[in-house]
C-alpha positions as CSV (number, residue, x, y, z in Angstrom):
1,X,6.2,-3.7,2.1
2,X,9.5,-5.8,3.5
3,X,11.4,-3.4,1.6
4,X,10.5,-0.3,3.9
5,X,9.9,-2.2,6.8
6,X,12.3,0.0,9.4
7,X,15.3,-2.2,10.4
8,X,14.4,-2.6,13.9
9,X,11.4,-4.6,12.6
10,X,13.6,-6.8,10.1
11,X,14.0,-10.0,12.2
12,X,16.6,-11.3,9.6
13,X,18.7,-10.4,6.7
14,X,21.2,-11.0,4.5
15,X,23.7,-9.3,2.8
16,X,21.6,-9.7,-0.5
17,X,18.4,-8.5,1.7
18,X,20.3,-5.5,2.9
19,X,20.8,-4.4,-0.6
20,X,17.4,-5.4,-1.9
21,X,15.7,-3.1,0.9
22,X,18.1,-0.5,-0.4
23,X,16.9,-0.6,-4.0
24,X,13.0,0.6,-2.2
25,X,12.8,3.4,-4.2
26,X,13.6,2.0,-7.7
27,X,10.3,0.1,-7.1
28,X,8.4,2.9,-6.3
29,X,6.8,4.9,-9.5
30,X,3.4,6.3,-10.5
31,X,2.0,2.7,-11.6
32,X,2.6,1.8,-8.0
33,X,0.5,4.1,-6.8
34,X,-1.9,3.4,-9.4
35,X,-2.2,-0.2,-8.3
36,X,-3.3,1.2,-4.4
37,X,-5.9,3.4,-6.2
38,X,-7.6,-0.3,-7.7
39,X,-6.6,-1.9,-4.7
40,X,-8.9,0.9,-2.5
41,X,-11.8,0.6,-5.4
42,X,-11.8,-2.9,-4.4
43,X,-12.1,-2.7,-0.8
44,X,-14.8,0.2,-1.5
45,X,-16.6,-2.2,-3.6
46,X,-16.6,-5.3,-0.9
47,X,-17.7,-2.8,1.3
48,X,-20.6,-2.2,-0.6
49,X,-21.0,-5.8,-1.2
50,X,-20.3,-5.7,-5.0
51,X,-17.9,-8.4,-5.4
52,X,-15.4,-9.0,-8.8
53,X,-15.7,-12.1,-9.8
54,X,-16.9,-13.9,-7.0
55,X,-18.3,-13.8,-3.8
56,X,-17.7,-11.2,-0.9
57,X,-17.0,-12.4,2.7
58,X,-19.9,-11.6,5.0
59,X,-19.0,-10.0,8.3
60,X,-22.4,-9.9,9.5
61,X,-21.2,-8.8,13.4
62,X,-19.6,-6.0,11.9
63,X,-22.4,-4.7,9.8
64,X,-24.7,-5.4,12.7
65,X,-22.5,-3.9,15.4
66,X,-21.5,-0.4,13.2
67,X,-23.4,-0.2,10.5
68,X,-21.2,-1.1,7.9
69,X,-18.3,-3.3,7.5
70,X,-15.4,-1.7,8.9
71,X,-13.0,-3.7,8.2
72,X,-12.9,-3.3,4.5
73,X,-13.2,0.8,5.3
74,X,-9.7,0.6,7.0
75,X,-8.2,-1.1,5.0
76,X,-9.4,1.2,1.6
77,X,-8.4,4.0,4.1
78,X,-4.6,2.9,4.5
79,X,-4.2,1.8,0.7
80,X,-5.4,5.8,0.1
81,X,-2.7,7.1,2.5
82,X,-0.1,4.7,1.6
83,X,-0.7,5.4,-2.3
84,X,-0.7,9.2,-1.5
85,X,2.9,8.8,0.3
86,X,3.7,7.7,-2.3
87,X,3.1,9.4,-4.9
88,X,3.7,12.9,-3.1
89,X,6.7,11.8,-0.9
90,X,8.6,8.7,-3.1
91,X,8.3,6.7,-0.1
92,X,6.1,4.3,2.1
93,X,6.6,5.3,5.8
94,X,6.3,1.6,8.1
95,X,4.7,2.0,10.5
96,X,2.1,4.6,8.9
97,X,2.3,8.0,10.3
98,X,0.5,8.8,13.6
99,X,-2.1,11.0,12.3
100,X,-2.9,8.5,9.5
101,X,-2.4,5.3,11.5
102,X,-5.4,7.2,14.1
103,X,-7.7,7.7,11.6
104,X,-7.5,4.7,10.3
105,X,-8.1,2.9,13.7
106,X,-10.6,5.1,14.4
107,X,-12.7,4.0,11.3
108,X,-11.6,0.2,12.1
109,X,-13.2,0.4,15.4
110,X,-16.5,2.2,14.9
111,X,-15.7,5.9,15.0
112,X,-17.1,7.0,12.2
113,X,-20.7,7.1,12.2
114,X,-21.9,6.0,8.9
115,X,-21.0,3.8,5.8
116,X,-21.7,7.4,4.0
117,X,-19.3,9.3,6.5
118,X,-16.5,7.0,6.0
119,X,-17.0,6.6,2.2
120,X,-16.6,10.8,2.1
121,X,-13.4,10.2,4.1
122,X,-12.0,7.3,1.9
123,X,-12.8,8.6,-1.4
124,X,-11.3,12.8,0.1
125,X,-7.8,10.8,0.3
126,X,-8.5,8.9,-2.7
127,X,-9.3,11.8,-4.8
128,X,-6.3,13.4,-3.8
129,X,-4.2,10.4,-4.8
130,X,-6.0,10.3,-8.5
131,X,-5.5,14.3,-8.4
132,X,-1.8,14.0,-8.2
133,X,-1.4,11.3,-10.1
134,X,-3.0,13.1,-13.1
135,X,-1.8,16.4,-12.5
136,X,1.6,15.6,-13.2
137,X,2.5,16.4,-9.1
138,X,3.4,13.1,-8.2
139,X,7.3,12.7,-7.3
140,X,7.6,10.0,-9.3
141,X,8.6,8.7,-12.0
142,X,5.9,6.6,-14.3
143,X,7.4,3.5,-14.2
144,X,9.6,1.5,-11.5
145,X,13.1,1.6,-12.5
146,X,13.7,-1.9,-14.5
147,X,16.7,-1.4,-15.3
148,X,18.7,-0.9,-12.1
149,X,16.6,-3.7,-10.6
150,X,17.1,-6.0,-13.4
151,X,21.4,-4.8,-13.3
152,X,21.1,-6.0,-9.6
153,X,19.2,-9.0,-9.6
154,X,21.3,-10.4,-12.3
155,X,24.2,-9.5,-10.1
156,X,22.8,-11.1,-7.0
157,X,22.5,-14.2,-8.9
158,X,25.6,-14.3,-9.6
159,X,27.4,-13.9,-6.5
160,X,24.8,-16.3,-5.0
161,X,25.6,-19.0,-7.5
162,X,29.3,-18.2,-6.8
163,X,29.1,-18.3,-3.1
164,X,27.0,-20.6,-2.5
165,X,27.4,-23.1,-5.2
166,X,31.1,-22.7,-6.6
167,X,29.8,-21.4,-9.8
């Protein structure tokens, strides 16, 4: 996420930084947006109180007060709309989008009726996220771009040693 944080939000960086946060989209590939698709599932499943591998946090007042745990709703809400930027756009907009960012607050604080409701509006996002993944739509490539990453970290290294350390 730091890397396309708008620069107005960046309280500091460095020359390195600068460059890093330029090198966004070489991170950015299909098996990124794969990894929001498991990350969603998980928040689904918490929300349904299945936990992996351990136990799930109980938000009782939040059950009690909507219905369902909201919380966990949101947040599989924004992993489906950040993974689908992704994968049809090549990018992660920070903040979210307006229309996104709404309806996710909206589901955070009780406007959507039902755990059923919201779990129709998570999983019409996610399905379009799986859909362009493995219809070959996606922008993006199907892996992150190792190479130029690797080329600059290497280089960053080096002139970090060499600045910083005389080496």
């Amino acid at each position: 996420l730091p890397l396309f944080a708008p620069a107005a939000s960046v309280y500091a960086s460095t020359e390195l930084g600068d460059e890093l946060r330029g090198l966004g989209s070489a991170f950015l590939s299909q098996r990124a947006a794969r990894r929001f698709v498991g990350y969603l599932d998980g928040q689904i499943d918490r929300m349904l109180g299945h936990a992996r591998g351990g136990k799930v946090p109980n938000r009782p007042e939040l059950v009690e007060r909507y219905g369902y745990d909201v919380k966990y709703a949101s947040h599989a809400l924004r992993l489906a709309y950040q993974g689908l930027e992704i994968a049809e756009h090549g990018r992660l907009t920070l903040p979210m989008p307006e229309a996104e960012r709404e309806h996710v607050r909206r589901l955070k604080t009780g406007g959507v009726a039902t755990m059923d409701d919201a779990l129709d509006q998570i999983r019409a996002v996610r399905n379009r996220l799986v859909e362009s993944l493995e219809s070959g739509s996606a922008v993006l490539p199907a892996e992150p771009d190792t190479d130029r990453i690797s080329v600059w970290s290497i280089e960053a290294h080096r002139r970090h040693w060499r600045d910083h350390h005389g080496f």
